[in-house]
N, C-alpha and C positions, 0 to 999 in steps of 0.2 A: 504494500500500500504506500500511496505515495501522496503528499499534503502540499498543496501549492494554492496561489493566486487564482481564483479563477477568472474566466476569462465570457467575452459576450457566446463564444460558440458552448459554453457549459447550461447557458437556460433551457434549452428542453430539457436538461438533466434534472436542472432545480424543479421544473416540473412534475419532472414525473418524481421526485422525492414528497413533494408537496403533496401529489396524486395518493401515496402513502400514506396520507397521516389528515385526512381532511376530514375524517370518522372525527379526531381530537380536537381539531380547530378549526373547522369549518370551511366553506369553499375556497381556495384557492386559484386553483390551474385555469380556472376563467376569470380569477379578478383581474382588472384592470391594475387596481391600485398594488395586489402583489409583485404583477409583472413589472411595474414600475420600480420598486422596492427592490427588487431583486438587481433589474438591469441599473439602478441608481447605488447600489453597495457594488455592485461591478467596476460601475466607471470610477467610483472612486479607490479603489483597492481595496475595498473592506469586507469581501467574501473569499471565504477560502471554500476547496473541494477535497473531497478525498477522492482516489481516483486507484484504483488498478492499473499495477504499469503495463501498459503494453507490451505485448513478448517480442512483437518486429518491433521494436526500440531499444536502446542502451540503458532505457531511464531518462534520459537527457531532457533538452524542454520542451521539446515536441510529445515526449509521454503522456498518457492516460488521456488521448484525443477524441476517445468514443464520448455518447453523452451518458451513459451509464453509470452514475455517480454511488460513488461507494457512502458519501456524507455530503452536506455541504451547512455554512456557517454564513451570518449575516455579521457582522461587527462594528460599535459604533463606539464613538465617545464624549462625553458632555463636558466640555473644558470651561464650563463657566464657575466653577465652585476652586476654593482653591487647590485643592487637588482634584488631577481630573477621575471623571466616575466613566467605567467603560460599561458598555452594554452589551449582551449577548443578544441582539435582534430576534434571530433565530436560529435554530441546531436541529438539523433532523438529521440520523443515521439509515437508509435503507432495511426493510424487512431483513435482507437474507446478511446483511454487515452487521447486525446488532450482537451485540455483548463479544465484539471480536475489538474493540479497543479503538475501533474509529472515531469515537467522538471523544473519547478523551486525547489521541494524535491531533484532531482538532484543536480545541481546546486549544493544548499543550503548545500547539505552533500559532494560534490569536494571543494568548497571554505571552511568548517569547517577541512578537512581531509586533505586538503592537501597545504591550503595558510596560510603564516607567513607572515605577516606585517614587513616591508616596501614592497608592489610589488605588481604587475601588472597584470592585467590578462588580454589575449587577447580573440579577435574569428575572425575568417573570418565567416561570412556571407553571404548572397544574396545583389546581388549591388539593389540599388532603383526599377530600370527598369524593375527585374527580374521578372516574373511573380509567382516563388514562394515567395517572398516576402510577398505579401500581404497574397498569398494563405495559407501559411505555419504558418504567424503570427511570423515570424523567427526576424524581427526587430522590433517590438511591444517588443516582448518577452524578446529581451535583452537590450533596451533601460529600461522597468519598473525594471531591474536588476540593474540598474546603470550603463550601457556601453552606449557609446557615439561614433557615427561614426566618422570611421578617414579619413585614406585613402584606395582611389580604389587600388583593387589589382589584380593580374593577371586572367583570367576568370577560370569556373569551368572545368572540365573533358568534360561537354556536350555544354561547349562554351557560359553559362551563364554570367552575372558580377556577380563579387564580390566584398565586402568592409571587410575591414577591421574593427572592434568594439573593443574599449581601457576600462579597467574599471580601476582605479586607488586606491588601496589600503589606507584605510586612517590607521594612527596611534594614536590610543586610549588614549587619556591621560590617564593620572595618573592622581590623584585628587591636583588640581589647576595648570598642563599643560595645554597648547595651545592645539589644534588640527593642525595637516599637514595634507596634502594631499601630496602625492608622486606622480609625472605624468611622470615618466620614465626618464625626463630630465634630464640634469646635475644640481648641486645643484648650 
């Protein structure tokens, strides 16, 4: 598996991922305003894919050119507070790539690419009750990440809850500093 940029030729992929999971959040693959959403975290670099590398390839950057997406990641960031607070837009892992490590290889390559310490990272979620929750493994998955439920937040598109999930940035010493934690608060 292999975790890169994606690109304009990767949206039918994001669709058919979306096509996936529209039981949990309701229509996508015909919205307007997803398509938009999608091909607008494109232009600006803020979606990553997971991808199957190609066997006629080395790996190299013409890899994983089908549109058959193993994941794919929405990523954002809100720089108005004084540190900035990132967002997990949205994460969906394919049916048949689930519980094989693909969203956390996501993940793992949005918080190396694109978080700088002091700062926050959010996600909305499925609230407890929801029946994807369990199904989905969606709060399993971000709890073993390090995010911690906050608050309930307004429901989905399809009228499901949602929570809110905080993960908190910690700041790396230097050798013989303290460690902080930064939790969005005032200092």
């Amino acid at each position: 598996m292999m975790v890169r940029l994606a690109e304009e030729r990767d949206f039918p992929g994001f669709l058919g991922l979306a096509g996936q999971v529209e039981h949990w959040f309701g229509p996508m693959v015909e919205d307007a305003g997803f398509h938009e959403a999608v091909r607008e975290h494109i232009r600006r670099g803020a979606a990553l894919v997971a991808v199957a590398p190609d066997p006629d390839t080395d790996a190299g950057p013409g890899a994983g050119t089908g549109t058959e997406l193993l994941g794919g990641l929405l990523f954002g960031t809100d720089t108005d507070a004084d540190a900035p607070v990132h967002h997990v837009h949205w994460l969906v892992v394919s049916r048949q790539a689930r519980a094989g490590g693909v969203g956390r290889a996501l993940m793992r390559d949005a918080m190396r690419r694109w978080v700088r310490e002091p700062a926050g990272v959010e996600v909305v979620t499925f609230g407890a009750d929801h029946p994807g929750a369990t199904e989905s493994g969606a709060r399993a998955f971000y709890e073993r990440l390090g995010f911690t439920p906050a608050e309930v937040v307004a429901p989905g598109p399809e009228g499901g809850s949602r929570q809110l999930f905080r993960r908190g940035a910690q700041v790396r010493p230097t050798r013989g500093e303290h460690v902080t934690t930064y939790t969005g608060g005032p200092a």
